[in-house]
C-alpha positions in Angstrom: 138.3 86.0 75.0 136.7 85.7 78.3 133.9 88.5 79.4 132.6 88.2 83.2 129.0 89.3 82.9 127.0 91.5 85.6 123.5 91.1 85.5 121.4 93.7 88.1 118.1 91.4 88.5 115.3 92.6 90.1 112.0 90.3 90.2 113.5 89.9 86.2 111.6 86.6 85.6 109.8 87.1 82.2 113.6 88.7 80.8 115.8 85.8 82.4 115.4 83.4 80.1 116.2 84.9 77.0 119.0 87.0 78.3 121.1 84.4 79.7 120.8 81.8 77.0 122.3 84.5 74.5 125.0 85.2 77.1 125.7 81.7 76.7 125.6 81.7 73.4 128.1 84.6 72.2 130.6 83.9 69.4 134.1 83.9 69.9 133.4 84.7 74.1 133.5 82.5 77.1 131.2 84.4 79.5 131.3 83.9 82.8 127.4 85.2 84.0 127.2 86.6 87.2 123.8 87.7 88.4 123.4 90.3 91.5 119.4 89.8 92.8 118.0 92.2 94.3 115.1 90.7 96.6 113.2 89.5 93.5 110.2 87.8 94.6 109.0 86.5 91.5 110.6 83.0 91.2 113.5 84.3 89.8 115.9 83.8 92.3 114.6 80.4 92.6 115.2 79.7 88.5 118.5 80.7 88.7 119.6 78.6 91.5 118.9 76.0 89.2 121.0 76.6 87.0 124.8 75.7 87.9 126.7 77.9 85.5 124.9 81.1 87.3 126.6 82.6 90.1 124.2 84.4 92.5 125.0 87.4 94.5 122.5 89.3 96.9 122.4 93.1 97.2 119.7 94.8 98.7 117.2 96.5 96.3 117.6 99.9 97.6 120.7 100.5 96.9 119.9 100.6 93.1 121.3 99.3 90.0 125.3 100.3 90.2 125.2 99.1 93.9 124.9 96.0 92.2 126.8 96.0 89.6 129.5 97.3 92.3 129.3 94.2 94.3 129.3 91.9 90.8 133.1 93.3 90.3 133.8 91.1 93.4 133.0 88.2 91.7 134.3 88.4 88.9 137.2 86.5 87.5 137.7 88.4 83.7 139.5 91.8 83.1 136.6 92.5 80.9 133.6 93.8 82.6 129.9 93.9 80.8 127.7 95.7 83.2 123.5 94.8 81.9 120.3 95.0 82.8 117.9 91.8 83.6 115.5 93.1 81.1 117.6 92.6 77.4 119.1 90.5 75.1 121.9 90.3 72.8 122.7 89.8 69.5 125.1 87.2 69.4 128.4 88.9 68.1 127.9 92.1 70.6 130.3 91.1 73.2 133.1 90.5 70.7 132.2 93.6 68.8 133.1 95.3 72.2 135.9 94.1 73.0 137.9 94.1 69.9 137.7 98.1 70.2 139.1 97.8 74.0 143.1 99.2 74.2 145.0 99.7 77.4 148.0 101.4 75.6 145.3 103.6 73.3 143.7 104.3 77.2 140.6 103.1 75.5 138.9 100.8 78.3 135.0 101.0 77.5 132.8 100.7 74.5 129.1 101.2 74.1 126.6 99.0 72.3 123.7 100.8 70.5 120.2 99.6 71.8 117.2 98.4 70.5 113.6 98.1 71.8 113.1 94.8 72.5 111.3 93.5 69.5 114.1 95.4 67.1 111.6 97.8 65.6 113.3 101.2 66.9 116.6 102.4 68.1 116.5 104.1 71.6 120.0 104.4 72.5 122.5 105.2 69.8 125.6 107.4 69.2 126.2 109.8 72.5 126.9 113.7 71.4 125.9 116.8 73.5 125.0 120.0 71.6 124.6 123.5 72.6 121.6 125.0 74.2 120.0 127.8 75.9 119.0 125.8 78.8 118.9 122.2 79.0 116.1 121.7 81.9 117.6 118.2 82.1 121.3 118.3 81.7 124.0 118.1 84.4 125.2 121.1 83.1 122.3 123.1 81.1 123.8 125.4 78.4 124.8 121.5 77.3 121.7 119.0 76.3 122.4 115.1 75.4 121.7 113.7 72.4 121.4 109.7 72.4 120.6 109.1 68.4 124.0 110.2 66.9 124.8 108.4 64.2 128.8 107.5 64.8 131.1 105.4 63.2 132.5 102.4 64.8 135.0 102.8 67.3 133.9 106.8 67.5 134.5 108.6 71.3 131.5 109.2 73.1 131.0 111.5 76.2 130.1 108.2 78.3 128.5 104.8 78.1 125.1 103.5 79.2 125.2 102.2 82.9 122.1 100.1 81.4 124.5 98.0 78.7 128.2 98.6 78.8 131.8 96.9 78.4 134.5 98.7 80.7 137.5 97.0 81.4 138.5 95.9 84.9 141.6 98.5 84.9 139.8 101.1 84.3 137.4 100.4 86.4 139.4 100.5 89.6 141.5 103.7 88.2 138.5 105.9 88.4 137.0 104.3 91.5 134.0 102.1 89.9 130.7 103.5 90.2 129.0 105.5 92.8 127.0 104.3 94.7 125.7 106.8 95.8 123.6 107.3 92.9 120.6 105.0 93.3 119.4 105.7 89.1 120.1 108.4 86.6 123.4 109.7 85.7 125.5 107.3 86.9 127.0 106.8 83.8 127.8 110.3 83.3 129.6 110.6 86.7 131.7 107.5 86.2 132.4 108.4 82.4 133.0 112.5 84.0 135.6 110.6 86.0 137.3 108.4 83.7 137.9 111.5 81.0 139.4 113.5 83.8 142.1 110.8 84.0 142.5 110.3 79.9 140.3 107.3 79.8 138.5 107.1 76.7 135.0 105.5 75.6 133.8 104.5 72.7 130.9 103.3 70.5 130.4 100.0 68.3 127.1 100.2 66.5 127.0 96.7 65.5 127.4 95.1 69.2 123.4 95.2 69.4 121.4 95.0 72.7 117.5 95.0 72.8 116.5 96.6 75.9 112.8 96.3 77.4 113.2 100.2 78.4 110.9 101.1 81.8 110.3 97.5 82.9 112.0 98.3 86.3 109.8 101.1 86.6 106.9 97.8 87.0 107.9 95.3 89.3 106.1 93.2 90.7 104.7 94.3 94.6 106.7 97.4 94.0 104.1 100.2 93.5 105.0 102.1 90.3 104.5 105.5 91.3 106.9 104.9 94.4 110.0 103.9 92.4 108.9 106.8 89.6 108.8 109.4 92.7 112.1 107.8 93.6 114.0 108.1 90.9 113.3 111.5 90.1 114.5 112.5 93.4 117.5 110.9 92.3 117.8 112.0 89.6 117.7 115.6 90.5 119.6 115.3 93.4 122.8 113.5 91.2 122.6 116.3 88.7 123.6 118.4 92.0 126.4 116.4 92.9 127.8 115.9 89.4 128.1 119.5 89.7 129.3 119.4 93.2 131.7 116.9 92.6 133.5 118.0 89.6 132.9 122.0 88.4 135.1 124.2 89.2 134.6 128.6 90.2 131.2 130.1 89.2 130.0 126.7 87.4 129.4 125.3 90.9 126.7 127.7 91.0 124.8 125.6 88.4 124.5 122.9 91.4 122.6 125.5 93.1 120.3 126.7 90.2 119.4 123.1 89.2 117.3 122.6 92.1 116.5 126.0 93.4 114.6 127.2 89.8 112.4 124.3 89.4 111.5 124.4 93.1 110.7 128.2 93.1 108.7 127.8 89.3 106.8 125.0 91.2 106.3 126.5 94.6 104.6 130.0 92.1 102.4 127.4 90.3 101.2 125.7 93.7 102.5 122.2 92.8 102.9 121.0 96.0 103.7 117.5 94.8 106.4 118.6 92.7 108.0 120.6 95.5 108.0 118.4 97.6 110.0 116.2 94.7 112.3 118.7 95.0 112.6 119.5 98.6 113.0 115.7 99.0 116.1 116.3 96.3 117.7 119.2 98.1 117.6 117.5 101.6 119.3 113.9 99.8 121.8 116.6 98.2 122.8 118.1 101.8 123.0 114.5 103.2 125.5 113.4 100.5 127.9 116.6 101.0 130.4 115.4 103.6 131.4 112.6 101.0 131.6 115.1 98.3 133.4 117.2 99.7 135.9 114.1 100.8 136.1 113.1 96.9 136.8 116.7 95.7 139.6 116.8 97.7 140.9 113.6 96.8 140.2 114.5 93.1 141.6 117.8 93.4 144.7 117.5 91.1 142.3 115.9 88.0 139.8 118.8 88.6 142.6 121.8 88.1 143.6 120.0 85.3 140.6 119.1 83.4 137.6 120.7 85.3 134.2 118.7 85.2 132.5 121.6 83.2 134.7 121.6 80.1 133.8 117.5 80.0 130.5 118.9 78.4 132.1 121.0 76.0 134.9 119.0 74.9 135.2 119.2 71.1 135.7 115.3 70.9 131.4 115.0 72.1 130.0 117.8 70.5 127.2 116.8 67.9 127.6 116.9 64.2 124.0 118.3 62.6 124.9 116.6 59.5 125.2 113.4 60.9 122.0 113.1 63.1 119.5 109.8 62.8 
């Protein structure tokens, strides 16, 4: 079973290491490692090209993560796809625990790993359900909220996989139009996984294929001012929560696109947080920016958005959360 593997780097020194020796060393996989760095400037670059079984692509680091991972697929030589961050390791079965759940004729062409902190002492990413709510401040679609601690069975469906650790094969990868990138962090899982349901792709989740994920290490890089990539990604992050709506709801839903930025910034702008405003003024104006090529992919999307509009994703009886089988 051959796996080509996408690694996102950026300035991932301390992480390399360990993450590539247990690429290397998965049972039952030949992995073929590439590694997309993103103007590391922490001797990182320099390790790798040392190291001849490494392929190294460069990508600028501010196009974000699935920017890289987008340029990766061009690399690659495997129809399976493992998309990771630089800042994790894996247990030595996971890839092959993935892939054996994989199905073209089942139309099941990703599967999820649970995560782990890095030392193994908590779970931080598990089974993927959404359950009702008044209003999710946080949600792409608010009367929805996420929960990311379900405890599933193997080979479960879940609403989407984590763009930080995931196995999507290459077919359905090009079906839905790879990621978006567009989206420099947050949610880009859920617009990729939004698209791949609307064409009958399924994902699911393996909760033996273990990862152990450093969470918020690329919030620290080194000679990148935290607070500048935290002010960033919220910006994101509230602007793709916009153009999920944008891209996918259908009728009065596409109002929620609207609300989603317009209620926090009005609550804020009462309160006299300017520096949150301006978060979300910053938001709107990247929202506007992006509209001609929304509007381009709802048009070419059309016939999958009459059919299965992006709204009903959310409420889909297949992700809704089971209370009596919550972690």
């Amino acid at each position: 079973m051959n796996v080509s593997v996408i690694v996102c780097n950026l300035n991932g020194m301390k992480f390399l290491p360990r993450l590539l020796e247990t690429l290397r060393t998965q049972e039952e996989v030949e992995t073929e490692i590439i590694v997309v760095d993103r103007e590391s400037r922490d001797g990182s670059r320099e390790y790798m090209e040392s190291l001849p079984d490494i392929k190294i692509v460069t990508e600028p680091a501010s196009t974000g993560l699935v920017a890289g991972y987008h340029v990766g697929v061009r690399y690659a030589n495997h129809e399976l796809l493992f998309f990771c961050n630089e800042d994790m390791w894996l247990d030595r079965w996971c890839l092959a625990r993935l892939a054996r759940h994989l199905s073209l004729s089942d139309r099941i062409g990703a599967a999820d790993p649970w995560q782990w902190s890095y030392d193994g002492s908590r779970l931080i990413h598990g089974g993927t359900r959404f359950y009702q709510a008044t209003f999710d401040s946080i949600s792409c679609y608010p009367p929805r909220g996420f929960d990311f601690l379900e405890s599933l069975a193997s080979g479960e469906p879940i609403p989407f996989g984590c763009a930080g650790a995931v196995l999507i094969h290459r077919q359905m990868y090009l079906a839905v139009g790879g990621w978006d990138t567009s989206f420099f962090l947050e949610f880009e899982d859920v617009d990729f996984f939004l698209r791949a349901w609307q064409q009958g792709w399924r994902c699911v989740v393996e909760p033996e294929a273990k990862v152990y994920h450093a969470v918020g290490m690329s919030t620290y890089q080194a000679g990148i001012p935290p607070h500048e990539v935290i002010r960033r990604r919220h910006v994101s992050a509230e602007s793709n929560r916009a153009v999920i709506c944008l891209k996918y709801f259908t009728g009065t839903a596409l109002l929620w696109a609207v609300f989603l930025l317009l209620r926090p910034f009005v609550a804020n702008l009462i309160r006299f947080r300017l520096q949150t405003v301006a978060v979300y003024t910053a938001a709107m104006t990247l929202t506007v920016k992006r509209l001609p090529e929304v509007i381009r992919f709802r048009k070419t999307n059309r016939s999958f958005s009459r059919v299965k509009p992006g709204q009903r994703y959310f409420t889909d009886e297949l992700f809704q959360r089971n209370e009596c089988h919550k972690v």
